[in-house]
N, C-alpha and C positions, 0 to 999 in steps of 0.2 A: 267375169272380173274376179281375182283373187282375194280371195276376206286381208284384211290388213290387217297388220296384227297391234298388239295395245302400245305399243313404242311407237309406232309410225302415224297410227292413228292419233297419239299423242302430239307427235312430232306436227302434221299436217296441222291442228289444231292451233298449238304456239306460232308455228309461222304463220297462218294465216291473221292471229290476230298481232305480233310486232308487223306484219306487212301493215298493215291497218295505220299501229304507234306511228310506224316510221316516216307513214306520210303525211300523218298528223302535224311530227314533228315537222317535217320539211315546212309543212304550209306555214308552221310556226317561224322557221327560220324566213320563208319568203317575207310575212307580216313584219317579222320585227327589222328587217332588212328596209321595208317600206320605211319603215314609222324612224327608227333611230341609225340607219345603216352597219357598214360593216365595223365601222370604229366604235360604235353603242354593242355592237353585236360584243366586237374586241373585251371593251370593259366588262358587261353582265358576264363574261364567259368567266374570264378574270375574279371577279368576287364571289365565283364558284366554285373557285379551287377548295379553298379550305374547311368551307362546309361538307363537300362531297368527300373530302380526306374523310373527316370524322366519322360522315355517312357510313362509309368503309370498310373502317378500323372499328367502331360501337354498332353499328346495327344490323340490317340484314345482310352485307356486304361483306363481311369479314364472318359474319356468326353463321350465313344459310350452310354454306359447302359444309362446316367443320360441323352444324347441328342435325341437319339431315337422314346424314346415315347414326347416328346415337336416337334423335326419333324412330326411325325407322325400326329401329333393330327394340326400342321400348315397343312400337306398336304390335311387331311380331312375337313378343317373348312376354309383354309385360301386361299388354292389354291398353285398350284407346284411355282410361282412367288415369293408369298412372304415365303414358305417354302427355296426357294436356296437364298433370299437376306439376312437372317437369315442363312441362313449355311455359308454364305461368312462371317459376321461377326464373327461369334463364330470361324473358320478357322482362319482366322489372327488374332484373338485374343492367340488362341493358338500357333499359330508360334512365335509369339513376347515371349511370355512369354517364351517358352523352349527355344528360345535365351538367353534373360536376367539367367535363372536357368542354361544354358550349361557354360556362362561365369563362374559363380560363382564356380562351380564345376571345370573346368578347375584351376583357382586358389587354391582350395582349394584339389584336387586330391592328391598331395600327402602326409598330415594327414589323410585324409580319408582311402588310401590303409594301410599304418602304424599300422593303431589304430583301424580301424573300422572292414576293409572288410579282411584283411590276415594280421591279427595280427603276427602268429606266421610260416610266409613265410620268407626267408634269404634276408638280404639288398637288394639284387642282383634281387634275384627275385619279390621284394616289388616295385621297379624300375620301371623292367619291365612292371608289371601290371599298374603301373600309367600310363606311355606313352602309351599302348596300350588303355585303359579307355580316355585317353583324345581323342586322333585318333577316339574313336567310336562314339564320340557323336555325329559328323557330319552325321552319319546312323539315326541317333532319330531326330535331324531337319528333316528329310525326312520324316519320321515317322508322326513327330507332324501333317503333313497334308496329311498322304496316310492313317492313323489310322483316321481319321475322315472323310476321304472319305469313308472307308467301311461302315461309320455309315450311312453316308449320301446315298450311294447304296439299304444298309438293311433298309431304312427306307420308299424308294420308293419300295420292296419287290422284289428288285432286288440281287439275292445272288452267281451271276454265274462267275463275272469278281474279287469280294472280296475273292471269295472260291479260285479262280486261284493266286489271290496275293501270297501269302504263296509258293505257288509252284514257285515264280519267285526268291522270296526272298529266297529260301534252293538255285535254280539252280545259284547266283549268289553266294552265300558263296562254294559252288562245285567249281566253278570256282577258286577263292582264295585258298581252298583246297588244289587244283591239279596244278594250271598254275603256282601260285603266293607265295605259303608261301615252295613248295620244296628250296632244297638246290641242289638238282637234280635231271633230268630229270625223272620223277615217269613211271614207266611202270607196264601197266595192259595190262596182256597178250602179244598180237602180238607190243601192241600198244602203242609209247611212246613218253609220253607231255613234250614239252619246259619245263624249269623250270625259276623263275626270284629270287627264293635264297630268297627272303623275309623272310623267318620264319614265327613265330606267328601274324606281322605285313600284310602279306600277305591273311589271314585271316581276318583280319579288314576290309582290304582294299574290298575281297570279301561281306565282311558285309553291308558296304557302297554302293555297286554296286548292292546287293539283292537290299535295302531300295529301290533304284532309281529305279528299275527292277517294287516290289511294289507298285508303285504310278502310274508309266506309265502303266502298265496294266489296271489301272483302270480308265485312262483319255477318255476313248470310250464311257466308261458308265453316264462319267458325260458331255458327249457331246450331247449323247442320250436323257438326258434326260432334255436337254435344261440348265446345268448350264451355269453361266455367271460369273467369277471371278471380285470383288468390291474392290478398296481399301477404305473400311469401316470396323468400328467398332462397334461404338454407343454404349459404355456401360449404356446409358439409355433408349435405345428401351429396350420393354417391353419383348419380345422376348428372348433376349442376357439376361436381369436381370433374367427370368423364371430359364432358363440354368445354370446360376451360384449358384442361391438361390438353386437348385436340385444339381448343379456342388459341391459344397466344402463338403457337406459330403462325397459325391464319392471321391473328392482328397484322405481325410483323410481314408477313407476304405483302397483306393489304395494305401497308405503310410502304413498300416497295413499289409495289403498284402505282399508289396512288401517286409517291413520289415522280415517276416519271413526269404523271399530268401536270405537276406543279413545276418539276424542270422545262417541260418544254413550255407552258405559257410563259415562264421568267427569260428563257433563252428565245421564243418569241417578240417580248416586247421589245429587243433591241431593234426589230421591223415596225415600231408603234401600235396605234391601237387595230388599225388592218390586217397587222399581220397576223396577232391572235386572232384576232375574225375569221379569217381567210384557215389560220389552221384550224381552228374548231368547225369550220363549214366544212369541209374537207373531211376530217372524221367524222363526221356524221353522215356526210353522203355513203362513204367508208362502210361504216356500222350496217347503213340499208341493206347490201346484201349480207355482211357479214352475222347480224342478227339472225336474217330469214333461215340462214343456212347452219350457222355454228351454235349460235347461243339456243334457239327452237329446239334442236336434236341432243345439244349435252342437259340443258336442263330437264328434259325428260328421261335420258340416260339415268341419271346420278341412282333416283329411289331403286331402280330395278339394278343395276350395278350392285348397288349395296345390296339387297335381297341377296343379290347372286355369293358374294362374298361371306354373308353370313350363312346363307344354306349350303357352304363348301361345294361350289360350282365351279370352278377354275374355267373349263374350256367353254361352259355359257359367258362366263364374263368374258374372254378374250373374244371368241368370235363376236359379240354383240359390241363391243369398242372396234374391233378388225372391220366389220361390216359400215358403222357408224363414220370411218375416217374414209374408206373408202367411196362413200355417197358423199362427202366433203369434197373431197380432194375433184371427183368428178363435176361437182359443182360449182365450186370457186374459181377454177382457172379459165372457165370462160364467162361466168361473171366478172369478173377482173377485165378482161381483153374485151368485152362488149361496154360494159362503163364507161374504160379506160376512150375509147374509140367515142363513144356519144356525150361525155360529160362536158365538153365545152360550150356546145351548142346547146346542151339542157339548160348549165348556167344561166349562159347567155339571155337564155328565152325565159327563163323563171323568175329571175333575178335583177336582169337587166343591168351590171353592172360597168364599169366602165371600161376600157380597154386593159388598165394598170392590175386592177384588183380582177378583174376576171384573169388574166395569167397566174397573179398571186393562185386563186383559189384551185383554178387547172390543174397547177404544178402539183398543188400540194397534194391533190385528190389523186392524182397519177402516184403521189408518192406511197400513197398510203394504200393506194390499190395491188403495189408491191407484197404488203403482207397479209394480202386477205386470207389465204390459203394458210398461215400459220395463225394466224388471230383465231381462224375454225376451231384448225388444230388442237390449240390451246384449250380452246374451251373444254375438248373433251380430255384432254391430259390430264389437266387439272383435277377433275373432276371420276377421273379412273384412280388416281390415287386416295381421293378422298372417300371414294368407297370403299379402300383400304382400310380405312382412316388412320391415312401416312399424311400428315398436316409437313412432316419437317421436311422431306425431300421438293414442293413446292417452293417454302420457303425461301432455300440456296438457289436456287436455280431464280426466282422474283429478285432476290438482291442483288443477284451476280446479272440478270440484267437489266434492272436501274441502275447500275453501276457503268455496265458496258455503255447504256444507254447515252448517258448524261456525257461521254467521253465523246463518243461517235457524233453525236447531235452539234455539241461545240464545232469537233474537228469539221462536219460537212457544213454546218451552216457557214463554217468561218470560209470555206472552199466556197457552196455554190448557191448561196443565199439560204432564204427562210425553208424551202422545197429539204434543203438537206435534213433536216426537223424528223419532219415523216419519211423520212428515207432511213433514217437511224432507228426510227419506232421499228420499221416495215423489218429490218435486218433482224434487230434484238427480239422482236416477240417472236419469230419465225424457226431464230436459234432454238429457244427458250423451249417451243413447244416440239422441236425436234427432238431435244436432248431427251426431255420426261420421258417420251414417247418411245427412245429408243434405251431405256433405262427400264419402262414397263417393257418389252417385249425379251427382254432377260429373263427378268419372271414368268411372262406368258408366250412362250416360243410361239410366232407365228400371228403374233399380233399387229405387226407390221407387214406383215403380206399382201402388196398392192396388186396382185394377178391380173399385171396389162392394166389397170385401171391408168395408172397416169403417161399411158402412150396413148388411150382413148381419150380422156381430158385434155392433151395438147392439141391432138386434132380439132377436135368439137373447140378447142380456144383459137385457132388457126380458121377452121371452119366458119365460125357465128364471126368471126373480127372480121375476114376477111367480105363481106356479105353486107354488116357493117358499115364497112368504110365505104365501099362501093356505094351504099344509099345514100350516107351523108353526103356524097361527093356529088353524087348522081342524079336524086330524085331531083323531079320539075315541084318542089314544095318551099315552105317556108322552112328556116335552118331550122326549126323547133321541130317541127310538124315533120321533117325528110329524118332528125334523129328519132325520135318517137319511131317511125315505121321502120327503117333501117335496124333498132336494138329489137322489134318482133321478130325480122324477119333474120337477123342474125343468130336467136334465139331457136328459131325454127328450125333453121342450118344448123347448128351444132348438135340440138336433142337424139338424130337419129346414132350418132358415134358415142354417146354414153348410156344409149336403150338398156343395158346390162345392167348399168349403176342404179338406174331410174326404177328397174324392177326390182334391185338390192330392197332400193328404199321402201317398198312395199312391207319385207319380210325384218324389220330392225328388229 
């Protein structure tokens, strides 16, 4: 068997454990699906806009990509010392500030749900989403410094206690789920949980308790590696001004970004509270592969990207981004055609939902399975620039598609219902990480060199779909049980036409 090398080994790592998150989350979405359905689902998603903005824009979200490679390049120049007195500042630099932004939101929450975020939700339920938004923000304080811990983990190439965050943070919203937001006692099978009646407030509450869950998992790593918490700032260490001067384009990307999610639940709720249910399920089924495959391989990328760029490697950084899109590209298009083919009857059978809202959710899953191949993409675009650290060329390209976004999203939903939503996402993220991509290979001739890979990726998407269909059609089983065995054995049928790609991913 060929030794793997520390990329793929890395890579193999992260996905195995978001493989893990994302079915966490699923079982979360089946539970809370149980207990408060797709219209409770609707709202919680809804009074998640605005905390997850901030999340974003102040914490590890807007600050990992733009801190990263400025760690990095302290741990190789400066020494692990003045790398963590530098991460202690830029750390309470951002807790303070997503204080001061949680206040403000707090007062201003309830115009914002009114006007902004569910426009066209009833008083009643307009209410509710404000209290529960305020209640969340207290999970993003945690956040502001467990999201710059992962940075600060990934930046010593440590990616083992960050990959488990995520799994602590689904198992403490499970908890809220099942203990905390019944009304009573929930039984699964033999087996049946206290209940404390909370409702959708109970779900918060689980939210808050992930966040904490998040952070403490990851206090071994920064004990390991010799941090030492400062209360300092120093906005004139040179250090902290690097971070910032790279930091505010990233804000405003992240405000770009995030914008989108906040236009499409407000341009969702004209479908009530289902139809944001139904989109947010939908991206998440979405994410499942698109984590295992895009998010696992750039966020290992980024630290050694950067090395590369500060030890003036040129042609390691392109072929190692060249190699990276290519094991994407062969991978997402028949992920896409194998979902796309079994995600009704998975619904179906997970969920059990009714005839109305299983369409809803179909559709929209098909919509968004449109741009799994650029969402990959993305990931590592983004993230080749940032080992740059070119923060402002992301930028234009994130506004100019919230822009394009919020145009397209209206004009299709106004065409062919809520489905047109994620069809608009699936188009603009797709552009988006085209352009970057063909913007870096200006710089890096030959970084875009698909050599046959996406004539092998059609097949094998042609191949596993077609295989597929045939079992859900076919097999003598139950619709759950013939999808289940049909996406193996579609899976089975494709692998041998991207054997090439599959050995790529060996040598990242």
């Amino acid at each position: 068997m060929p030794k793997l090398s520390q990329l793929t080994r890395t890579s193999f790592l992260l996905a195995f454990f978001f493989t893990f998150d994302k079915a966490l989350a699923f079982i979360k979405s089946m539970l809370f699906n149980r207990i408060v359905g797709l219209e409770g689902m609707g709202i919680f998603g809804a009074s998640n806009n605005i905390p997850d903005y901030l999340s974003a824009l102040l914490s590890g979200g807007a600050l990992g990509m733009a801190f990263i490679p400025v760690l990095r390049e302290y741990l190789d120049r400066e020494g692990r010392s003045a790398a963590w007195d530098l991460f202690a500042r830029v750390i309470n630099l951002a807790f303070l500030m997503t204080a001061a932004v949680s206040v403000v939101i707090i007062a201003l929450a309830e115009p914002l749900v009114r006007y902004i975020i569910v426009p066209h939700f009833s008083p009643e339920k307009q209410a509710l989403t404000t209290s529960l938004m305020r209640l969340d923000l207290l999970a993003i304080l945690l956040f502001s410094i467990s999201g710059l811990v992962v940075s600060g983990l990934q930046a010593n190439k440590h990616f083992l206690l960050p990959a488990l965050a995520p799994i602590f943070y689904n198992l403490g919203q499970i908890f809220g789920v099942t203990i905390l937001t019944p009304n009573q006692g929930l039984h699964l099978g033999p087996v049946a949980l206290p209940a404390f009646g909370l409702g959708l407030y109970g779900m918060v509450y689980g939210v808050i308790l992930g966040a904490a869950l998040h952070l403490l998992i990851q206090v071994p790593g920064l004990i390991h590696y010799g941090f030492r918490w400062r209360p300092v700032i120093g906005l004139k260490t040179p250090g902290v001004q690097r971070v910032i001067i790279l930091l505010w384009p990233r804000v405003l990307t992240m405000a770009s970004i995030q914008a989108y999610f906040v236009a499409r639940d407000s341009l969702a709720s004209r479908f009530g509270e289902a139809g944001i249910g139904a989109l947010n399920l939908g991206w998440t089924i979405q994410q499942v592969p698109e984590t295992v495959i895009g998010t696992a391989i750039a966020i290992a990328l980024l630290p050694t990207l950067a090395e590369f760029i500060n030890g003036g490697q040129p042609d390691a950084f392109r072929e190692t981004v060249n190699r990276a899109l290519r094991v994407m590209l062969a991978l997402s298009l028949p992920a896409a055609v194998l979902l796309a083919v079994g995600i009704r009857p998975l619904v179906a059978g997970f969920f059990g939902f009714e005839t109305s809202q299983l369409d809803l959710v179909t559709w929209c899953t098909w919509a968004f399975l449109f741009g799994l191949l650029g969402d990959a993409w993305l990931e590592t675009a983004v993230r080749s620039f940032y080992a740059n650290q070119n923060t402002r060329t992301p930028l234009v390209a994130a506004f100019i598609q919230a822009v394009l976004f919020i145009l397209l999203a209206w004009l299709f939903s106004s065409w062919i219902g809520l489905p047109g939503i994620p069809l608009a996402a699936a188009f603009t993220f797709t552009t988006q990480a085209i352009v970057l991509l063909s913007l870096q290979n200006r710089k890096f001739p030959g970084l875009l060199n698909m050599d046959g890979t996406l004539v092998r990726a059609v097949l094998a998407a042609i191949a596993g779909g077609l295989v597929a269909y045939a079992g859900t059609r076919f097999l003598p089983l139950s619709a759950l049980l013939a999808a289940l065995v049909a996406l193996a054995g579609g899976t089975a049928a494709a692998l041998p036409f991207i054997w090439k790609e599959l050995r790529l991913l060996l040598h990242l």
